[in-house]
N, C-alpha and C positions, 0 to 999 in steps of 0.2 A: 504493500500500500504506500510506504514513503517512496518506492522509488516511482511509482506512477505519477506521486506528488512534485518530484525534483522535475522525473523530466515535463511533466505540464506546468512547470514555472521556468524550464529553463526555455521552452518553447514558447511560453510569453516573454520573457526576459528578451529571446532573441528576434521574435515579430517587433516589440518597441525600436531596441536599437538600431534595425534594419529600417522601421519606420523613418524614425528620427533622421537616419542619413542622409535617407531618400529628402525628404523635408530642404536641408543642407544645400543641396544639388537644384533645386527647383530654379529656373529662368525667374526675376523678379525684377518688374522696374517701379519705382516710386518717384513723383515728383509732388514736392509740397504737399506730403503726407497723405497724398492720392496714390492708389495701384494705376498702370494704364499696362497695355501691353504695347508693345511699343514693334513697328514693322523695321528692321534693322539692315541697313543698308551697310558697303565700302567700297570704296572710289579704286578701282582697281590700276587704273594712274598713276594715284598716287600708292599706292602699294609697290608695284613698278619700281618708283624713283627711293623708297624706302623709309615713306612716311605711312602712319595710318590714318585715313580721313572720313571717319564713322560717323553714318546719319540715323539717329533715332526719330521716326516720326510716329508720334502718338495725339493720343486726347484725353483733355483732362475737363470736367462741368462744362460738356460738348465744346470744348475750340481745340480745336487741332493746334500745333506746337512743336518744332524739332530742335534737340537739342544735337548739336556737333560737338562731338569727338579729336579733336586730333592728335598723334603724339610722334613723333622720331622713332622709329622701328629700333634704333640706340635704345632706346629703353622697354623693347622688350621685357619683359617678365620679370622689369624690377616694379617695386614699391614708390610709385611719386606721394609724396609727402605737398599738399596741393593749398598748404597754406604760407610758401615759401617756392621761391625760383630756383632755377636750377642752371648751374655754368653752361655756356651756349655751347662750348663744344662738348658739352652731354647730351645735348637732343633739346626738345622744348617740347611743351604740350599747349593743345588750349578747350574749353569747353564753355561753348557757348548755346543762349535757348532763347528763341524766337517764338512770339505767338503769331495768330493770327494774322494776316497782313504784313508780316515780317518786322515788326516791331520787337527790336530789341530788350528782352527780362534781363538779362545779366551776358557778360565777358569776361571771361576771366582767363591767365595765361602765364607760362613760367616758362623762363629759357630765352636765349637766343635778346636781343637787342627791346623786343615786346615783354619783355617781367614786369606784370603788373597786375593789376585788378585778381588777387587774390584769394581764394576762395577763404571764409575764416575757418572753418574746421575740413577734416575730410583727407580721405586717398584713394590712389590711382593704381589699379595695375590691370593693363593692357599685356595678353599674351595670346600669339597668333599658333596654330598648329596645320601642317596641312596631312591632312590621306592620302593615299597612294592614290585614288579617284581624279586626283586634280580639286577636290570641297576643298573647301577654308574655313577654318573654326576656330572662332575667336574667344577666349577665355577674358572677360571685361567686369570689372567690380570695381565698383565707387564706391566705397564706405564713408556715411556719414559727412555727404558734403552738405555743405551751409555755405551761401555767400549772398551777399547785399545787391537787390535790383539797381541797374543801372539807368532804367527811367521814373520805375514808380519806387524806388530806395526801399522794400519790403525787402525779407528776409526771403530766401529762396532753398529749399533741400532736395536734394537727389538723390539716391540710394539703387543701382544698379551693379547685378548678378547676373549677368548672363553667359553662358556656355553651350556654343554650340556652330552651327553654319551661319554664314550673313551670305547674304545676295549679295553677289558683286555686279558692278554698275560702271559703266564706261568711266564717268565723272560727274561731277555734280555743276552744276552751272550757279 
């Protein structure tokens, strides 16, 4: 009888944790404390010349809104720390997000001659992988960014996890 008892606890024990990981792994995009799913684009151009220039276009209390990505393929699969710049011959990044009509929410940018507008809290790690297929699957988490709009001066957060294929796209105009 006990041992019927361990292994239907270790069979629970191991559904949760297996639960849980799965959880881990889930695609998740937030902006301003909204979920969106977001259709994920990259400019295969600029991938090419050995930059990354990532397009999220989502919606948030119905207005459409894309936030750009881009960073130095140099910094691949490190950790940008995106409340401080980074030496130009490191790479540069920048992430910026548009509503509606193309009006400007925020700019922010580190690296290269452009260090500036800052995010206050938050990080970056962009890591690209490809399949033997020819796919591209990009590994993209922004933890815990916060920065100040640049037209309406409100606070701004982003929080994106994504892992997986992006459509690639001639370029973005």
């Amino acid at each position: 009888m006990k041992r019927i008892l361990y292994l239907t606890f270790a069979a629970l024990l191991l559904m949760a944790v297996s639960c849980k990981k799965d959880e881990n792994h889930k695609n998740s995009f937030k902006f301003d404390g909204v979920d969106a799913i977001p259709e994920v684009s990259i400019s295969k151009s600029e991938m090419e010349q050995g930059d990354y220039a990532i397009l999220f276009a989502f919606s948030t209390h119905d207005t459409q809104k894309t936030l750009w990505l881009t960073c130095s393929s140099s910094l691949d699969g490190k950790t940008i720390d995106l409340t401080k710049g980074i030496a130009s011959e490191a790479g540069s990044w920048q992430i910026s997000c548009y509503g509606e009509g193309g009006g400007s929410l925020f700019v922010t940018n580190g690296g290269g001659m452009l260090s500036n507008g800052w995010f206050q809290s938050g990080t970056l790690q962009v890591k690209k992988g490809e399949k033997g297929d020819g796919t591209v699957d990009f590994s993209i988490i922004l933890k815990k960014g916060k920065t100040k709009g640049t037209i309406d001066n409100n606070d701004h957060t982003v929080e994106i996890n994504f892992n997986g294929p992006v459509r690639l796209v001639a370029g973005f105009e």
